[in-house]
N, C-alpha and C positions, 0 to 999 in steps of 0.2 A: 482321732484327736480327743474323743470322751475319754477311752481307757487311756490316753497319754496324761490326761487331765485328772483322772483320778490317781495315777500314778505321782505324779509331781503333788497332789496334794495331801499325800500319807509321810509324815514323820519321818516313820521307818525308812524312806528313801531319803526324804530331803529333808534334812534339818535346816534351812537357811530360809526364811519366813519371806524375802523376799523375791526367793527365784520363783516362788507361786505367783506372785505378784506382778512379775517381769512377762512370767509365761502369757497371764491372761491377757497381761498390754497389747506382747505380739499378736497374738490368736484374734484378736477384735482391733485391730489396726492393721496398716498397712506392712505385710511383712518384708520389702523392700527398705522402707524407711529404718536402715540398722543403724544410723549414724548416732556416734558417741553423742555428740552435742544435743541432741534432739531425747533422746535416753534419759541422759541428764537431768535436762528438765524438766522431761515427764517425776525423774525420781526426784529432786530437788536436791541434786546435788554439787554442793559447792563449791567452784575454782579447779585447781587441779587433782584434787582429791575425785574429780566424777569421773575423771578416764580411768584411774584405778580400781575404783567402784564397780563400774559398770563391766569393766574387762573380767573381774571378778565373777559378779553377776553373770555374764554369759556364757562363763566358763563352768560355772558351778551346772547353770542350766543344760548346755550342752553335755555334762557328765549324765545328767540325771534320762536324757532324751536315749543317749546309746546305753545305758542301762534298760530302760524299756524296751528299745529295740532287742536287745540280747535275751531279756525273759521275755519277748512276744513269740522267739523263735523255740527258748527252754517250753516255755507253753506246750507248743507241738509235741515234742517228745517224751510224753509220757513214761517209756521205760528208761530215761534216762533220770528223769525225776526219781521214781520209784529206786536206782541204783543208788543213786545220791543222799535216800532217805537210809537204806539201810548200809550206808558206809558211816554216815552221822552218827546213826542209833550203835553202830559198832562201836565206834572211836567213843563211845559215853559209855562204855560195856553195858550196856541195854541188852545182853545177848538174849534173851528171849524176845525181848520187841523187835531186835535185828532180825533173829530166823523168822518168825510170827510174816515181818515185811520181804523177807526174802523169799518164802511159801507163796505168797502175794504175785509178787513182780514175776517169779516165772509162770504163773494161772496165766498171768494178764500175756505175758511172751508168748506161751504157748498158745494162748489162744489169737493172736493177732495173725490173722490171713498173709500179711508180708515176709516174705523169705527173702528181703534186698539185702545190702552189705550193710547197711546202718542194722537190721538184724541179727548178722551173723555175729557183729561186734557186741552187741548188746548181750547175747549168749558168753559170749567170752567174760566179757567181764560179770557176768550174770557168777557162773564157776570161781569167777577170783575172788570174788566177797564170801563165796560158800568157803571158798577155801583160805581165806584170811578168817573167818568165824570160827570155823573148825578148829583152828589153832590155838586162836585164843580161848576157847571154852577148852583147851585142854584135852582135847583128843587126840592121842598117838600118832592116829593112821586116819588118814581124808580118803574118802574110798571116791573123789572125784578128780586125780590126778591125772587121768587118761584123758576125762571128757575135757578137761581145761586145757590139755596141750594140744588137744582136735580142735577143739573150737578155736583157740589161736590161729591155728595152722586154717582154718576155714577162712577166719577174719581177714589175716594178711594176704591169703590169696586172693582173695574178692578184692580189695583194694591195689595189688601191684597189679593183678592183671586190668581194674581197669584203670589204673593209672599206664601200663603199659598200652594200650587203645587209644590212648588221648596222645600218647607221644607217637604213634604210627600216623595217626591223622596231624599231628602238627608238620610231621617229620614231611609229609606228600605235600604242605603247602609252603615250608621254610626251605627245604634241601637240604636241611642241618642236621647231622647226627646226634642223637644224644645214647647216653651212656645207660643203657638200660637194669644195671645194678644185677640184685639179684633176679629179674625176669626169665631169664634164661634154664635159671635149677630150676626154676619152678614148673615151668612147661616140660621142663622132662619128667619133673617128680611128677604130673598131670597125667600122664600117657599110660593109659589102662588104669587108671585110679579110680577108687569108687566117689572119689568126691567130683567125676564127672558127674555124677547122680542129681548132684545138686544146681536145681536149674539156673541157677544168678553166674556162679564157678562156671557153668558150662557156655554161659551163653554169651560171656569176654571173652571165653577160652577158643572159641570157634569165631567167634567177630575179628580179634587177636589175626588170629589166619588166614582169614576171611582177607584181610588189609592186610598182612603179609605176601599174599599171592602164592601160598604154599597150597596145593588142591582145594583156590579158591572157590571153586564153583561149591564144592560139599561143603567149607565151612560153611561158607551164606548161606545153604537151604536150610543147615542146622540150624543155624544163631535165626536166622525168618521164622522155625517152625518154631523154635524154644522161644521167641520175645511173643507171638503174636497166641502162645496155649498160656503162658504165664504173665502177660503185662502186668496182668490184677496184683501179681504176687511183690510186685519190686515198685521201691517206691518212684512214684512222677517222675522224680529228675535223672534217675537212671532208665527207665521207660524210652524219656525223651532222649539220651545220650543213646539207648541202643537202637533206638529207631532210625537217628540220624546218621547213626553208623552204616546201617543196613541199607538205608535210601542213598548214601554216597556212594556205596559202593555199588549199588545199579546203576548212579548217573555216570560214575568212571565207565561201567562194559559199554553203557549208551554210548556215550562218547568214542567207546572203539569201535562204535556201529556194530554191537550185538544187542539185534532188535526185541529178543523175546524179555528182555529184561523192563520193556517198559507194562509189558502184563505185569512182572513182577514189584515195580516199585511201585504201581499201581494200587496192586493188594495191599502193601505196608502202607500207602498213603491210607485206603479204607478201613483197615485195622487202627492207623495211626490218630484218625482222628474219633477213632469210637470208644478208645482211651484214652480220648483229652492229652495223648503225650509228644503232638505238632505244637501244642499252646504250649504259649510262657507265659506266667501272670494271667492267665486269661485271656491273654493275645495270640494272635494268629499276622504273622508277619505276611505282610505282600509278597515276599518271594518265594516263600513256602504253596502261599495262596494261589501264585502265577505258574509256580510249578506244578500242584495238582491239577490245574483247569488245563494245562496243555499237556499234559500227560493224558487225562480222560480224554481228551478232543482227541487226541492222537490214534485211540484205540476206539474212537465212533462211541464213547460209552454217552450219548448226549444227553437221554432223560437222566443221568446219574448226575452229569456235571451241572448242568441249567438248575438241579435242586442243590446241590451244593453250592454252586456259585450266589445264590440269595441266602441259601437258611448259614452259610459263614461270613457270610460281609458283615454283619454286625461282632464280629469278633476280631476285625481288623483294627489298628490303630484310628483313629477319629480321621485324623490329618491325610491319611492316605486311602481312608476308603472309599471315597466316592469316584477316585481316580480308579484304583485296582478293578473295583466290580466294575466300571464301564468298559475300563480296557479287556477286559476278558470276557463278557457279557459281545465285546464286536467281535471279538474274536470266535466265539461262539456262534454266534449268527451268522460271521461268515463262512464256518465252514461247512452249516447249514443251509448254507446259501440262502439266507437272507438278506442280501446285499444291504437294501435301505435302512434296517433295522442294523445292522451292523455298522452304517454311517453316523447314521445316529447317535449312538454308543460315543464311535470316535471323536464325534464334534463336543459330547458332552465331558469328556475325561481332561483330566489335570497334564499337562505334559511336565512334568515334574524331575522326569530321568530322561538321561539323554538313548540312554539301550530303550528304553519304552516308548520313546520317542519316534524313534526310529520304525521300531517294528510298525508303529503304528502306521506309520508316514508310508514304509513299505506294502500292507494291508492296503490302506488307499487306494497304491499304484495297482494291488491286483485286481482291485475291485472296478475299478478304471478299464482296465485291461476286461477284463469280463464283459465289462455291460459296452464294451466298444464307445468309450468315453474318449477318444484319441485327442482333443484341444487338454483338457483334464486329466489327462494322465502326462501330457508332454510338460505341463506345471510343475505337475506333481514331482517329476525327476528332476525339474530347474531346481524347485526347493528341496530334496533333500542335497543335490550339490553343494547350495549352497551352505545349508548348515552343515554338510561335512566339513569345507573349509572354515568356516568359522569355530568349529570344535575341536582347538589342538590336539587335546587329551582322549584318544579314541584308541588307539593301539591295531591292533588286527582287525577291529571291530570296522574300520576305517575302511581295511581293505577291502572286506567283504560288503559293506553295504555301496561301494563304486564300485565292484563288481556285479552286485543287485542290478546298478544303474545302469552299466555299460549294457549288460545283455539283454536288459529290457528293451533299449533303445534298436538293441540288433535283432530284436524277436517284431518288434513295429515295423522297421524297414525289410523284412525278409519276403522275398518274392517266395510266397506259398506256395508255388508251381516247382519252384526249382529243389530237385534232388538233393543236385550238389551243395546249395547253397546252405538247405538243413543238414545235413551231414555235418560241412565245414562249424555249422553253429552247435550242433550235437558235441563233437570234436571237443571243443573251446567250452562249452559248459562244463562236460565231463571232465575236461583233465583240470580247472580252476581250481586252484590250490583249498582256496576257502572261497564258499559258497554255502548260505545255509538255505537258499529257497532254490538247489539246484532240479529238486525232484517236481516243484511248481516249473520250472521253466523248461526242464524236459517232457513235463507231459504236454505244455501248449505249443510245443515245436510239432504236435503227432495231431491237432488239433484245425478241423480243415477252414481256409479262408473264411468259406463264409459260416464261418460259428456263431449259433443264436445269442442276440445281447440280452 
C-alpha cells in the first residue's frame, strides 16, 4: 500500500489531482463503503453530475492501481528492463549507448545462475537487438545469425514443450483431446539432440514422457534426477510446475498399487520443500500438507514427519491451520500408538471437509477397536451412518466408508475361535471392490481374542 501510495502520488502516472485524493479517502475508510452516494459527498459533488464524476474517478484510479500492479511484476525482471532499455536507446540511434547497454544486459544474463525458459527467451531476444543494431549501424554481415536462430529454436522449445505437459495433465483430468500443434516435430527434432544438454529442455522433455506412458519408469528417474540437481537453476514457478508433475505421476503408480513409489514421491516431497517449490505465495496448502504427513507415516519416517508437521504449520493458510496440524498431529500419534494423545488431536481439529471428516471419524473407530472400547465404538459406526446418509454428495467415497462400516461390525461379531468364519470374513474383505483400510482389517482378523487394550 506505501509503494501503491507513492505511485498514485507522482505526476508522471497520474495527472488527475483528484484520484490521490479519492485513493487516500479509500485507504483510511471503510473499503466496503463504495457506494456513489456516499463518495459524493465526501467529494462535494452536486446532483447528477456526482455519478459521472465519481465513475470517472474510479476509473481513472483503477487505471492507475493495474498499472502498478504491471510494473511491480516489470520490477522483477530485470533483464527484460535492460532489453527495453537498449531497444529505446536503439529506436533514438543512440548506437553507442545501445551497444554500451546491450554489453551490460548480457554481463548481467550471463551471470544470472537461472537457466529457466523466461531465460532462454531473454537470450533470444538478447541476439535480435544485437542484430537489429548491427543493421542499423551499417554493418554488411552480423556474425550472430546462427546464435539468433539457436536461441529461438531453444526458446520455443522450452515453451511448447511445457505448454505440451500442461495439456497431458489437463488431458488425464478432462478426457478431452486437444490438438497439440507443432509438439510432435519437435520431440522428433529432440531425439539424440544436443539441446538435450540443456537441463530446463530436458527436463519437460522426459516429464512430457513420463505422462505419456512411453518407457515411463526412465522418463520420471530422469526428469526426478534433473529437477531435484537443478531446482536452483529454473525459476520458482516452473520448479513448482515440475515438481508437481513428478509427485503426480507417483501418486497415479500409487494408485495402481506400485509401492516403491511412495519412497520415491517421498524424496521429491524432501527435495520439494528445501526449495520452497510445494509453496505458492508463501503458502503451503493443506493437501499438499496431508499428503506429505501420510506419505512419511507410511514409510515409518516419524522423527522426520512430527518435525515437519510443526516447523510447516505456520506456512499453512490462517483458516485452515489449526484444523490440518491437529488432524495429522492424530494421525501421527496414532500410528505411533499413542492412542490418548492421538484423541486429543481429534477432538481439538476443525471438521471442516467432509473426506477429513470421515477419516477422522474412522481413526476413532480404530482406536476404539484397539483399546477394546466396544459401547464406544458401536456409537462411533451409528454416527458415521448416519452422516453418510445425510451427505448426498459423496460418490464412491460413500461406498467405501459403509463398507469401513459393514466389516467392522463383522470383525466385532466374529467368533475368534472359528476357522471358517475368518476365512468367510477374509474372503469378503479381500475381494471388496473399494476398501481403503483393507490392510487394517486384515491384519486384526490374524489378531487373537484376547488382544491387550
Amino acid at each position: 500500500m506505501r509503494a501503491l501510495e507513492k505511485f498514485v502520488r507522482s505526476p508522471y502516472h497520474v495527472t488527475h489531482s483528484e484520484v490521490l485524493r479519492l485513493f487516500r479517502h479509500l485507504k483510511e475508510n471503510d473499503l466496503n463503503d463504495m457506494s456513489t452516494a456516499t463518495l459524493a459527498r465526501t467529494f462535494s459533488a452536486p446532483g447528477k453530475a456526482a455519478g459521472r464524476r465519481m465513475y470517472h474517478l474510479n476509473n481513472y484510479l483503477l487505471e492507475a492501481v493495474e498499472q502498478f500492479l504491471a510494473l511491480e511484476i516489470w520490477e522483477q525482471r530485470p533483464h527484460d528492463r535492460n532489453l527495453a532499455t537498449v531497444e529505446h536507446l536503439r529506436r533514438l540511434h543512440l548506437d553507442k549507448a545501445a551497444a554500451s547497454m546491450l554489453r551490460y544486459t548480457r554481463k548481467r544474463l550471463e551471470a544470472d545462475p537461472q537457466r529457466g525458459s523466461h531465460y532462454h527467451r531473454s537470450v533470444y531476444l538478447l541476439h535480435l537487438e544485437s542484430y537489429y543494431l548491427s543493421q542499423q549501424e551499417g554493418r554488411a554481415r552480423s556474425a550472430n545469425v546462427q546464435d539468433l536462430t539457436d536461441a529461438e529454436d531453444i526458446a520455443f522449445i522450452c515453451e511448447k514443450l511445457r505448454n505440451g505437459c500442461l495439456l497431458l495433465s489437463h488431458q488425464a483430468v478432462t478426457k478431452r483431446e486437444y490438438d497439440t500443434g507443432l509438439l510432435e516435430n519437435v520431440l522428433q527434432f529432440l531425439q539424440g539432440h544436443r539441446y538435450l544438454e540443456i537441463p530446463i529442455v530436458a527436463a519437460y522433455y522426459h516429464g512430457y514422457y513420463a505422462q505419456l506412458g512411453t518407457d515411463s519408469e526412465y522418463h520420471f528417474m530422469k526428469m526426478k534426477t534433473l529437477i531435484q540437481q537443478h531446482a536452483g537453476r529454473f525459476s520458482l514457478a516452473e520448479t513448482h510446475d515440475l515438481y508437481l508433475m513428478a509427485i503426480n505421476f507417483c501418486i497415479r503408480r500409487i494408485n495402481q498399487t506400485d509401492e516403491h513409489y511412495f519412497r520415491e514421491v517421498f524424496e521429491l516431497y524432501q527435495s520439494g520443500l528445501q526449495h520452497g517449490a510445494l509453496l505458492e505465495n508463501g503458502i503451503l496448502s493443506r493437501w499438499t500438507y496431508n499428503n506429505i504427513a501420510v506419505t512419511a507415516i507410511r514409510l515409518r519416517e516419524f522423527e522426520w514427519v512430527e518435525r515437519f508437521l510443526n516447523d510447516f504449520a505456520v506456512f499453512l493458510p490462517e483458516s485452515h491451520r489449526e484444523g490440518a496440524y491437529h488432524f495429522n498431529m492424530a494421525r501421527f500419534s496414532y500410528d505411533t500408538g499413542d492412542y490418548p494423545r492421538s484423541m486429543q488431536h481429534l477432538l481439538r481439529m476443525e471438521y471442516d471437509d467432509v473426506l477429513q471428516n470421515l477419516v477422522a471419524k474412522t481413526m476413532l473407530c480404530k482406536i476404539y477397536y484397539e483399546l477394546d472400547e466396544t459401547d464406544a465404538l458401536e456409537n462411533q459406526l451409528d454416527s458415521i451412518q448416519i452422516y453418510l446418509r445425510r451427505k448426498k454428495v459423496l460418490g464412491y467415497h460413500k461406498d467405501n466408508y459403509t463398507a469401513i462400516v459393514r466389516y467392522l461390525r463383522k470383525l466385532l461379531a466374529l467368533n475368534p475361535n472359528s476357522a471358517a468364519e475368518k476365512e468367510k470374513l477374509r474372503q469378503e474383505i479381500e475381494e471388496a471392490p473399494v476398501l481403503t483400510e483393507r490392510e487394517w482389517l486384515l491384519k486384526h482378523l490374524d489378531v487373537p481374542a484376547d488382544k491387550p487394550s
